[in-house]
PDB file of N, CA, C and O in Angstrom:
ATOM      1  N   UNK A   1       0.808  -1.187   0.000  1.00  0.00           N
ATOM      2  CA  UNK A   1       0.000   0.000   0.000  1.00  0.00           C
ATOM      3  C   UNK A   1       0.864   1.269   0.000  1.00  0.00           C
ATOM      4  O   UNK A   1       0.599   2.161  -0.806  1.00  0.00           O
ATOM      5  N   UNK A   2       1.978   1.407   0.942  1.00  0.00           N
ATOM      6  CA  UNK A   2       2.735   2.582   1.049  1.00  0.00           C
ATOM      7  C   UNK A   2       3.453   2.793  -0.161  1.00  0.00           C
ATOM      8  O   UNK A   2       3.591   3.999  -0.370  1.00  0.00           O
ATOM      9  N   UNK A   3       4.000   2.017  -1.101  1.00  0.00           N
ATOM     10  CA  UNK A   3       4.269   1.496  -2.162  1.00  0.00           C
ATOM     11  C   UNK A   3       3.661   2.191  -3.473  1.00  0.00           C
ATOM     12  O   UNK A   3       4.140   2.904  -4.354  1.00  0.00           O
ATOM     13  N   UNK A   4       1.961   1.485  -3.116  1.00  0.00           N
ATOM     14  CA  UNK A   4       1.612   2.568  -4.490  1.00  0.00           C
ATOM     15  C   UNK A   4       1.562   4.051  -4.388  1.00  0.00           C
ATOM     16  O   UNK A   4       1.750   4.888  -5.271  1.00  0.00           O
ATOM     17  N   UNK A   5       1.358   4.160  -3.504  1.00  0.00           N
ATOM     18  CA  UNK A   5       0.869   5.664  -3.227  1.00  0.00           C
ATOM     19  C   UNK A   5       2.204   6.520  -3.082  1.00  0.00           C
ATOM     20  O   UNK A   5       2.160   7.740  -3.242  1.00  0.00           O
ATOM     21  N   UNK A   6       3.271   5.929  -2.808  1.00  0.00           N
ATOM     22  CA  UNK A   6       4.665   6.763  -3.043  1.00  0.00           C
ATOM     23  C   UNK A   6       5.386   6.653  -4.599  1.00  0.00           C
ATOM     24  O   UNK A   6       6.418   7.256  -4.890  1.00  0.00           O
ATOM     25  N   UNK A   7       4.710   5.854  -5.437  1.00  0.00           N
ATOM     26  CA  UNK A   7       4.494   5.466  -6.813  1.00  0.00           C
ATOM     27  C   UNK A   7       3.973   6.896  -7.320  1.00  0.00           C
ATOM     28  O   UNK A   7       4.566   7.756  -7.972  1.00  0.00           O
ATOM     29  N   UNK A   8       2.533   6.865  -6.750  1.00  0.00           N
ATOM     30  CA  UNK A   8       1.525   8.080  -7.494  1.00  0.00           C
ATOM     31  C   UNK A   8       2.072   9.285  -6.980  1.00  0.00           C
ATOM     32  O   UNK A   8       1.953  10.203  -7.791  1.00  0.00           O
ATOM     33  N   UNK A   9       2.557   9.564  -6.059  1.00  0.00           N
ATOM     34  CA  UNK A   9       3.318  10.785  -5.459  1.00  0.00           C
ATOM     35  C   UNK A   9       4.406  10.865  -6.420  1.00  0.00           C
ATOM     36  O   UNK A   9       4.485  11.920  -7.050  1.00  0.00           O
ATOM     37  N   UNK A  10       5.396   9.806  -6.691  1.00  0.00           N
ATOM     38  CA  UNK A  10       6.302  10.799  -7.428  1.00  0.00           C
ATOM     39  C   UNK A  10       6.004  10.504  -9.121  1.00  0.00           C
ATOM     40  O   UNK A  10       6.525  11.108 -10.058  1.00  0.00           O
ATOM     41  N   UNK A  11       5.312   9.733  -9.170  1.00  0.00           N
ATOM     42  CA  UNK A  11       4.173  10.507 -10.637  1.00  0.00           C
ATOM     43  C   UNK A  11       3.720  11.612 -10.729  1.00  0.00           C
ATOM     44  O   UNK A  11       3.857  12.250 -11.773  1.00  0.00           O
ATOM     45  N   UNK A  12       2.975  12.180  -9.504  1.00  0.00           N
ATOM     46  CA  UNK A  12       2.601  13.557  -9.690  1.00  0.00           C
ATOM     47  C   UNK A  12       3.211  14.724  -9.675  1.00  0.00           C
ATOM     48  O   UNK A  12       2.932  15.758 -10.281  1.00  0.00           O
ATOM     49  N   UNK A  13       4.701  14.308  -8.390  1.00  0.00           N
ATOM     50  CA  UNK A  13       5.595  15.278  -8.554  1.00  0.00           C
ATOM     51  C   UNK A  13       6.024  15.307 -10.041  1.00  0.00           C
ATOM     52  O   UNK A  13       6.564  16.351 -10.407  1.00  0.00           O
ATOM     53  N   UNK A  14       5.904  14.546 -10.746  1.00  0.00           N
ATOM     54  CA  UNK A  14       7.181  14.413 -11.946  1.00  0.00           C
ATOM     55  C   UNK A  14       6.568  14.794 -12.991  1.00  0.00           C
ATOM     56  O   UNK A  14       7.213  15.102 -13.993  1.00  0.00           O
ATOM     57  N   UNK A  15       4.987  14.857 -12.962  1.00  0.00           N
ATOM     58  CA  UNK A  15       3.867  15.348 -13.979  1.00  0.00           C
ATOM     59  C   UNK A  15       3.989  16.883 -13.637  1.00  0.00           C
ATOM     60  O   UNK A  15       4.122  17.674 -14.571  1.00  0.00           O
ATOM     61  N   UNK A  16       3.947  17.344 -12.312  1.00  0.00           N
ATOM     62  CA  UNK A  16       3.476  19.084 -11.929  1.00  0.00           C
ATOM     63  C   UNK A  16       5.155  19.571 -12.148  1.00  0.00           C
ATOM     64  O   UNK A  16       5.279  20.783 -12.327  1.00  0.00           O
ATOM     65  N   UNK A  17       6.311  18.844 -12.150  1.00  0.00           N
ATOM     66  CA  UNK A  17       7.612  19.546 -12.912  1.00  0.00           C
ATOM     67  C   UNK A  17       7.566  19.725 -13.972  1.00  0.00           C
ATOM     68  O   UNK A  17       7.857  20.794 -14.509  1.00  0.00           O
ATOM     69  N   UNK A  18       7.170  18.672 -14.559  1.00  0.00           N
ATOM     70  CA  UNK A  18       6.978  18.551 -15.766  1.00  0.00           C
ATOM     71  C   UNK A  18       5.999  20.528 -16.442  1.00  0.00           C
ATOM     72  O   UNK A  18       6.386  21.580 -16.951  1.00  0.00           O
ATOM     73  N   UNK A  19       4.770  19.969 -16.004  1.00  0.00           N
ATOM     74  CA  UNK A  19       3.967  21.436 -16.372  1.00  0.00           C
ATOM     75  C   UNK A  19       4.896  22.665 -15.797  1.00  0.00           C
ATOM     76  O   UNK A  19       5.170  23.566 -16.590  1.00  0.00           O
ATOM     77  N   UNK A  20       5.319  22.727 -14.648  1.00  0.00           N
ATOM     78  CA  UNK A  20       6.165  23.871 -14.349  1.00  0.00           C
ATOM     79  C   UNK A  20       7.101  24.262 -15.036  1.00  0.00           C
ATOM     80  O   UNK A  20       7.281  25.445 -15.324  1.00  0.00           O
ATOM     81  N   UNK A  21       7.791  23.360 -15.376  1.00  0.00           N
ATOM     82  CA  UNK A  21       8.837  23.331 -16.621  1.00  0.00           C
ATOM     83  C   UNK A  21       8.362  24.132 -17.821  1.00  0.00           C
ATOM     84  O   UNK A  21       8.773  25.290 -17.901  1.00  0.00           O
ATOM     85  N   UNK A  22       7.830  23.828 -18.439  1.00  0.00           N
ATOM     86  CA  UNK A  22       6.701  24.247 -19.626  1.00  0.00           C
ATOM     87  C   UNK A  22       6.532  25.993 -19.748  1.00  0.00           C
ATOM     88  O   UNK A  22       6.814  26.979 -20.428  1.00  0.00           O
ATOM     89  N   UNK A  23       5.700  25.411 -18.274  1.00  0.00           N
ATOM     90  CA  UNK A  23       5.043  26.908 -18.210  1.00  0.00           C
ATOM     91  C   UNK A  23       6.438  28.025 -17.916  1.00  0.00           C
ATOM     92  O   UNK A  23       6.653  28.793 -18.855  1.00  0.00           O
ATOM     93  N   UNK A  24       7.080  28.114 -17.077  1.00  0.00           N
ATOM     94  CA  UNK A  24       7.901  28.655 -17.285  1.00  0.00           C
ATOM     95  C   UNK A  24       8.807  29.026 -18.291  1.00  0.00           C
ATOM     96  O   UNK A  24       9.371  30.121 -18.297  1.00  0.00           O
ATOM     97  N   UNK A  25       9.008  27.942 -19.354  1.00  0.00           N
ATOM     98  CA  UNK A  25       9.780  28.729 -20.484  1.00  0.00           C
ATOM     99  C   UNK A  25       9.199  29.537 -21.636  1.00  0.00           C
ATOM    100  O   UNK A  25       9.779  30.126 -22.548  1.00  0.00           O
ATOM    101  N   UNK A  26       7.767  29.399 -21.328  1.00  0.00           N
ATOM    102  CA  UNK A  26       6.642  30.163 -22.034  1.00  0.00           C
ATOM    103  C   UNK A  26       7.064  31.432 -21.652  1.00  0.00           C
ATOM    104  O   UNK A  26       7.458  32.300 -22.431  1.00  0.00           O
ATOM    105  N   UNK A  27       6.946  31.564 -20.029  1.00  0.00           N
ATOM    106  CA  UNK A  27       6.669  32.988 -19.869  1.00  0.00           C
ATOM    107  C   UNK A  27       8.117  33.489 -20.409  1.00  0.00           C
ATOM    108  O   UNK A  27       8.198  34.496 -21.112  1.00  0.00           O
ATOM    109  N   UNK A  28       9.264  32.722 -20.036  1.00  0.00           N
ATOM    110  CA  UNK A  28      10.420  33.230 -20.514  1.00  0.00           C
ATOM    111  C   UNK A  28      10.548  33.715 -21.499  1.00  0.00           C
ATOM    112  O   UNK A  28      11.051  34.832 -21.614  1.00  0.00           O
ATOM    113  N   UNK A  29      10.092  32.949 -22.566  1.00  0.00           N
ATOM    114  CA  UNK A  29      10.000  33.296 -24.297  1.00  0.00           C
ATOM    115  C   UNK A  29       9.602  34.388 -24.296  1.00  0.00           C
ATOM    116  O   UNK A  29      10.237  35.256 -24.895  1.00  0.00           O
ATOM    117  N   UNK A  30       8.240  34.732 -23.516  1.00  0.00           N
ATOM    118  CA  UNK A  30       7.329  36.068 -23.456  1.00  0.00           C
ATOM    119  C   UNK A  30       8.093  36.957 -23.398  1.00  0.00           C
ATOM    120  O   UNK A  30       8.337  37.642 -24.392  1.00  0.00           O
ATOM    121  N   UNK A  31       8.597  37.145 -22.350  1.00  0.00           N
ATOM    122  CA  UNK A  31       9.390  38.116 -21.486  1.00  0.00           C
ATOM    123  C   UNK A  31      10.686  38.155 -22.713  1.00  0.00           C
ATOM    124  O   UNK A  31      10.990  39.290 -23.081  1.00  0.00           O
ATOM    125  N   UNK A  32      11.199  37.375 -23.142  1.00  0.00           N
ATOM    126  CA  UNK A  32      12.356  37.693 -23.947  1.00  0.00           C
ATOM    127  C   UNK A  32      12.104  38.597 -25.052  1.00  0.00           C
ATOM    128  O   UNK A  32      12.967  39.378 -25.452  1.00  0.00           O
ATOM    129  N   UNK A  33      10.624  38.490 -25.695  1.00  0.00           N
ATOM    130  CA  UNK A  33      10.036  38.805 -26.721  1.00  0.00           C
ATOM    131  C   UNK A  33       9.321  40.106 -26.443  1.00  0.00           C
ATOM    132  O   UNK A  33       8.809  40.457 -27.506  1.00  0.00           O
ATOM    133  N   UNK A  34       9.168  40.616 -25.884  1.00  0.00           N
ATOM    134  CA  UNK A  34       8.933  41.711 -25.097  1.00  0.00           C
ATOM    135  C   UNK A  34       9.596  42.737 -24.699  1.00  0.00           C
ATOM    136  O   UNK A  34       9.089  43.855 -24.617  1.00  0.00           O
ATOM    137  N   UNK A  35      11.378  42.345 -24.267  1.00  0.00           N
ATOM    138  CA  UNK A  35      11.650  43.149 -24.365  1.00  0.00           C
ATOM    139  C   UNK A  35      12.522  42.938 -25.554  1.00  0.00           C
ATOM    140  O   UNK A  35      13.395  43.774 -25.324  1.00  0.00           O
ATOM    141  N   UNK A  36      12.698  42.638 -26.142  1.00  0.00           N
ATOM    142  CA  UNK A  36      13.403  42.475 -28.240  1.00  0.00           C
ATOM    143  C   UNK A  36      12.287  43.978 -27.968  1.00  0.00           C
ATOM    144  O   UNK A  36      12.785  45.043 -27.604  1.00  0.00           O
ATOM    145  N   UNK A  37      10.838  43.834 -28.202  1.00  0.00           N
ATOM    146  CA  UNK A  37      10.142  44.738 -28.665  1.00  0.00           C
ATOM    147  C   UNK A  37      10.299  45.978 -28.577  1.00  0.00           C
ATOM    148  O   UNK A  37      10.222  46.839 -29.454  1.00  0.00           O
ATOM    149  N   UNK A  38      10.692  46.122 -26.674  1.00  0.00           N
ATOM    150  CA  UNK A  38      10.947  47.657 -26.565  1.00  0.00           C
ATOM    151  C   UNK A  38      12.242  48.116 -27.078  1.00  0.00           C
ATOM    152  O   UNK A  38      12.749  49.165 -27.475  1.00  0.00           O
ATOM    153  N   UNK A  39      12.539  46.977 -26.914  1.00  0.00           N
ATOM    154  CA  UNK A  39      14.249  47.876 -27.483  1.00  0.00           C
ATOM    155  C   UNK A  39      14.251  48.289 -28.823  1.00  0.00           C
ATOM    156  O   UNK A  39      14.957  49.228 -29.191  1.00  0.00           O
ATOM    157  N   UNK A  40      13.467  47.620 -29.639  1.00  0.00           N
ATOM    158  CA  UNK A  40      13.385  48.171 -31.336  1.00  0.00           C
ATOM    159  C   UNK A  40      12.994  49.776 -30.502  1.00  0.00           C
ATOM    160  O   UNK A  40      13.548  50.822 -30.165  1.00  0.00           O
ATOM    161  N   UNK A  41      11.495  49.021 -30.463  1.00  0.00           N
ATOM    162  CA  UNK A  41      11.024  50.588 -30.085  1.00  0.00           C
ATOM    163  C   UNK A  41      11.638  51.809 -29.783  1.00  0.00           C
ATOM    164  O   UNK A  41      11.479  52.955 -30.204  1.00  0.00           O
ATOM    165  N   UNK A  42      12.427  51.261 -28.899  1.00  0.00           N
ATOM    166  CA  UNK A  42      13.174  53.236 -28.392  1.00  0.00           C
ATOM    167  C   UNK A  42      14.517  52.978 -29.041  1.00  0.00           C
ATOM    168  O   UNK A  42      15.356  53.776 -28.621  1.00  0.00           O
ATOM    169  N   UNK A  43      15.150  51.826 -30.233  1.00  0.00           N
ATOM    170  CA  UNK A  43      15.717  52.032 -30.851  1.00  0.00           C
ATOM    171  C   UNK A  43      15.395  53.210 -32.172  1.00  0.00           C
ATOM    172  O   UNK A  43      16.088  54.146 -32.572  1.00  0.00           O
ATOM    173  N   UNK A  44      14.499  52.878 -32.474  1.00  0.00           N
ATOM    174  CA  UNK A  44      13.617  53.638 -33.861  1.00  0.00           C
ATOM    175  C   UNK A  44      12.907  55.355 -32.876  1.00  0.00           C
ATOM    176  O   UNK A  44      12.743  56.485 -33.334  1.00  0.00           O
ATOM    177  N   UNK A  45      12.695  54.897 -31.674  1.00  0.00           N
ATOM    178  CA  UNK A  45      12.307  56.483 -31.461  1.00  0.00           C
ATOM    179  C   UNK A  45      13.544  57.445 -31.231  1.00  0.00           C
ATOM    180  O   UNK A  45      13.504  58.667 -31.373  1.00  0.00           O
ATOM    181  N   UNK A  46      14.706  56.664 -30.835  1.00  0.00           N
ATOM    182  CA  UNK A  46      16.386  57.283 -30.529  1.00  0.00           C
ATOM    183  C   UNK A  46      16.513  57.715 -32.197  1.00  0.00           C
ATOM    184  O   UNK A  46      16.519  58.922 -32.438  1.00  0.00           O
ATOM    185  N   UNK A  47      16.591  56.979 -33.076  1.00  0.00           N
ATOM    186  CA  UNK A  47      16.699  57.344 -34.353  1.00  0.00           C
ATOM    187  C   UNK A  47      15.783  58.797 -34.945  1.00  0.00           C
ATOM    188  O   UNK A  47      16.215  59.778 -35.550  1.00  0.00           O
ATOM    189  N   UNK A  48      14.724  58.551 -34.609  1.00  0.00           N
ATOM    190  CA  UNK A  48      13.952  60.057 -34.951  1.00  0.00           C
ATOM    191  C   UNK A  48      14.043  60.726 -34.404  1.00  0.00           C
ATOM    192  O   UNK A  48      13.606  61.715 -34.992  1.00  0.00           O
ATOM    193  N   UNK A  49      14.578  61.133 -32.899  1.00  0.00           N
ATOM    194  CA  UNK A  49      14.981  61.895 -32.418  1.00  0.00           C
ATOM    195  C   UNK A  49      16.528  62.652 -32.927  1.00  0.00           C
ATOM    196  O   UNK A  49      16.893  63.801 -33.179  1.00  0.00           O
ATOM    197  N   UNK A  50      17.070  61.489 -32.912  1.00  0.00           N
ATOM    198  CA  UNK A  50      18.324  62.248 -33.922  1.00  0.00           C
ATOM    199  C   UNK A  50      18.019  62.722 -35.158  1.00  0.00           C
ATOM    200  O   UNK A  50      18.756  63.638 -35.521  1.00  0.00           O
ATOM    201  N   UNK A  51      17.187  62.399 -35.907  1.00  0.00           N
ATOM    202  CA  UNK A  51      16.815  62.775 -36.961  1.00  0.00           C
ATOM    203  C   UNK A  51      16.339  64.328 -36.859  1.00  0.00           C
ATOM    204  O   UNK A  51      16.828  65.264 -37.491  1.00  0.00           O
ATOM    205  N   UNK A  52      15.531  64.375 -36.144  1.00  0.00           N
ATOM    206  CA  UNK A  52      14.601  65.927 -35.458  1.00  0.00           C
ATOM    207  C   UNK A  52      15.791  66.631 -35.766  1.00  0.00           C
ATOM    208  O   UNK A  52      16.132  67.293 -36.746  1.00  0.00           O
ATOM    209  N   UNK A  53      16.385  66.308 -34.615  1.00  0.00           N
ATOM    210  CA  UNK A  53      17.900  67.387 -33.706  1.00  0.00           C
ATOM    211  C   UNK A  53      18.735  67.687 -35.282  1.00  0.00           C
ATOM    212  O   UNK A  53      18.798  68.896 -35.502  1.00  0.00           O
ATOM    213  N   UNK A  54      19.297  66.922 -36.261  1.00  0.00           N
ATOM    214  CA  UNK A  54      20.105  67.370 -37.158  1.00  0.00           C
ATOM    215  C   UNK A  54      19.306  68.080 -38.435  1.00  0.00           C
ATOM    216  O   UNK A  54      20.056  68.666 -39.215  1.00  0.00           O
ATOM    217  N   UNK A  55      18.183  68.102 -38.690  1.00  0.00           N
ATOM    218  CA  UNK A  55      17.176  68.630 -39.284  1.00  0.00           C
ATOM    219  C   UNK A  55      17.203  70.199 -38.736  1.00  0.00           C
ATOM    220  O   UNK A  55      17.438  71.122 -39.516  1.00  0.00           O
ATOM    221  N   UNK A  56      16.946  70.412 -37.353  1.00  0.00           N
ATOM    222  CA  UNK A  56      17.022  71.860 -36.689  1.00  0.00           C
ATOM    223  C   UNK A  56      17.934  72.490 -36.826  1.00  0.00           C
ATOM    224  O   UNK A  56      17.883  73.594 -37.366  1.00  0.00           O
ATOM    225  N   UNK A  57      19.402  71.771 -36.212  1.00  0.00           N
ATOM    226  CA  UNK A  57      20.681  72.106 -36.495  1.00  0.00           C
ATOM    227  C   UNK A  57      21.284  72.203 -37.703  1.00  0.00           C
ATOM    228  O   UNK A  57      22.166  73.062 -37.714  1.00  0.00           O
ATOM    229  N   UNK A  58      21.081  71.481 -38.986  1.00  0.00           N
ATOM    230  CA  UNK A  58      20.727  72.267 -40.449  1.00  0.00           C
ATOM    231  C   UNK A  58      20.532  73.403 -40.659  1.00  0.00           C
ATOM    232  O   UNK A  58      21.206  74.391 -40.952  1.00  0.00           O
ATOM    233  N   UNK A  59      19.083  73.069 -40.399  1.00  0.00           N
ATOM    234  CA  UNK A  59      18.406  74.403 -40.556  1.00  0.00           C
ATOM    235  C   UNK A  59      18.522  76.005 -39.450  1.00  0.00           C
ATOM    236  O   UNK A  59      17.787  76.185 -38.479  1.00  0.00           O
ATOM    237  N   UNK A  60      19.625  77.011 -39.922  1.00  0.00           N
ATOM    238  CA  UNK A  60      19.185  77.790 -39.050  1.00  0.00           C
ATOM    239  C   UNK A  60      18.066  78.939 -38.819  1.00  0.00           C
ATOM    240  O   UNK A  60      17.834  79.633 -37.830  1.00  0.00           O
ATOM    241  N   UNK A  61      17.317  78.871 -40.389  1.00  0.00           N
ATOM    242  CA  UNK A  61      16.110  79.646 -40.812  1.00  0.00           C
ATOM    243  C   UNK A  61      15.098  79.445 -40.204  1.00  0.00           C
ATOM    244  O   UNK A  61      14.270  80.356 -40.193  1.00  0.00           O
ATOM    245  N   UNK A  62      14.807  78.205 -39.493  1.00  0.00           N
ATOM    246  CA  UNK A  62      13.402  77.590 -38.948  1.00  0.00           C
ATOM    247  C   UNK A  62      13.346  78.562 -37.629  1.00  0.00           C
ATOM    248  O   UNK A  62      14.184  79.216 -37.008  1.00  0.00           O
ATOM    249  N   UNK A  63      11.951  78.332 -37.516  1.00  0.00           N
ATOM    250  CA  UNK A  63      11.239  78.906 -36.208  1.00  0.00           C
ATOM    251  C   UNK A  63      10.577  78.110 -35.604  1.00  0.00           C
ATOM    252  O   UNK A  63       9.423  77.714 -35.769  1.00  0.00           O
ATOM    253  N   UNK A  64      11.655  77.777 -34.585  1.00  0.00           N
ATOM    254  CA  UNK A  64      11.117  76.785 -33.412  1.00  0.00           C
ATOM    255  C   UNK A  64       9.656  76.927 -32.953  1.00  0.00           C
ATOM    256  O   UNK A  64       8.746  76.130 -33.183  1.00  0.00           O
ATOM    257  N   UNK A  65       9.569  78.425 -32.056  1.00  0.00           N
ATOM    258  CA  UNK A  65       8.956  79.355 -31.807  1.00  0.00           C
ATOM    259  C   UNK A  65       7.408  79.198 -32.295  1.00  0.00           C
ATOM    260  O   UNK A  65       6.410  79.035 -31.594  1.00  0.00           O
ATOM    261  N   UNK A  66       7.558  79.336 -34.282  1.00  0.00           N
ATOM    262  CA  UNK A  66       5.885  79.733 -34.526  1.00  0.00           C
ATOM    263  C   UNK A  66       5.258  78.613 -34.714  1.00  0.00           C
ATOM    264  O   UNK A  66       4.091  78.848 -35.030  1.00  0.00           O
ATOM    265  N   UNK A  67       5.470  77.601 -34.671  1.00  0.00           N
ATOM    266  CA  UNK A  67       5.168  76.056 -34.718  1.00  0.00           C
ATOM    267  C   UNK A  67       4.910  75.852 -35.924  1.00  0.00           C
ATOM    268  O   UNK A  67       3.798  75.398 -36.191  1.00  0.00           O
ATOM    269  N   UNK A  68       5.765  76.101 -36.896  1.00  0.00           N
ATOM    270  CA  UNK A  68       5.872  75.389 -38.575  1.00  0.00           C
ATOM    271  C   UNK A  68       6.564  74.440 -38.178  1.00  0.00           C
ATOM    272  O   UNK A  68       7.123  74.260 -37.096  1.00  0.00           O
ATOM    273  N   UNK A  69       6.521  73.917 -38.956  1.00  0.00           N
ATOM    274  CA  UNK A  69       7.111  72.517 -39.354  1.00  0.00           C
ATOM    275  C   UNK A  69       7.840  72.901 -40.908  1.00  0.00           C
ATOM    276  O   UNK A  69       7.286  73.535 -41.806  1.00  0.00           O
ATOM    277  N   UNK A  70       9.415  72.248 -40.939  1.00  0.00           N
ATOM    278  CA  UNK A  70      10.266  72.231 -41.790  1.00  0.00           C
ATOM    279  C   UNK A  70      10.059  70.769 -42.458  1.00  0.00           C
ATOM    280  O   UNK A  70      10.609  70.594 -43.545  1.00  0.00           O
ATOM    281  N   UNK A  71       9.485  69.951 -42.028  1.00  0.00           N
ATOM    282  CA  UNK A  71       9.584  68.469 -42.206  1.00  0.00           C
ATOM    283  C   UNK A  71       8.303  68.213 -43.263  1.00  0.00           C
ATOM    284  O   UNK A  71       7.163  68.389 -42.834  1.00  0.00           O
ATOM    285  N   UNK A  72       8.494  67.832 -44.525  1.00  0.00           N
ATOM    286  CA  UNK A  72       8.000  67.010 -44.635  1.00  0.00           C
ATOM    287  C   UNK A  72       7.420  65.504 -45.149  1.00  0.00           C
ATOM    288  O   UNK A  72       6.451  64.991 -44.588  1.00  0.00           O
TER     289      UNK A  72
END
């Protein structure tokens, strides 16, 4: 009797590692993939920002000031 039931115990431990296992490299993937994302992101917004700044600094005719836009 003590037998089976320490049988089904480490069946179940070895089934709920099993899912823990799993589930965890899911979220990992997530999380890896997530931040890939932001980093494009404020890669490409760092880029238009430099873009802005040497556009202004070009230009010394523009007027910050009357809110034209040089860009377009």
């Amino acid at each position: 009797m003590i037998g089976i039931r320490l049988r089904w115990f480490a069946f179940g431990f070895a089934v709920a590692s099993t899912i823990g296992h799993f589930v965890f490299k899911d979220l990992q993937a997530h999380r890896e993939a997530h931040f890939f994302q932001v980093g494009e992101k404020f890669s490409a917004l760092d880029t238009r920002v430099t873009n802005l700044k040497r556009v202004f600094l070009n230009n010394p005719n523009s007027d910050v000031h009357s809110g034209e836009s040089d860009l377009k």
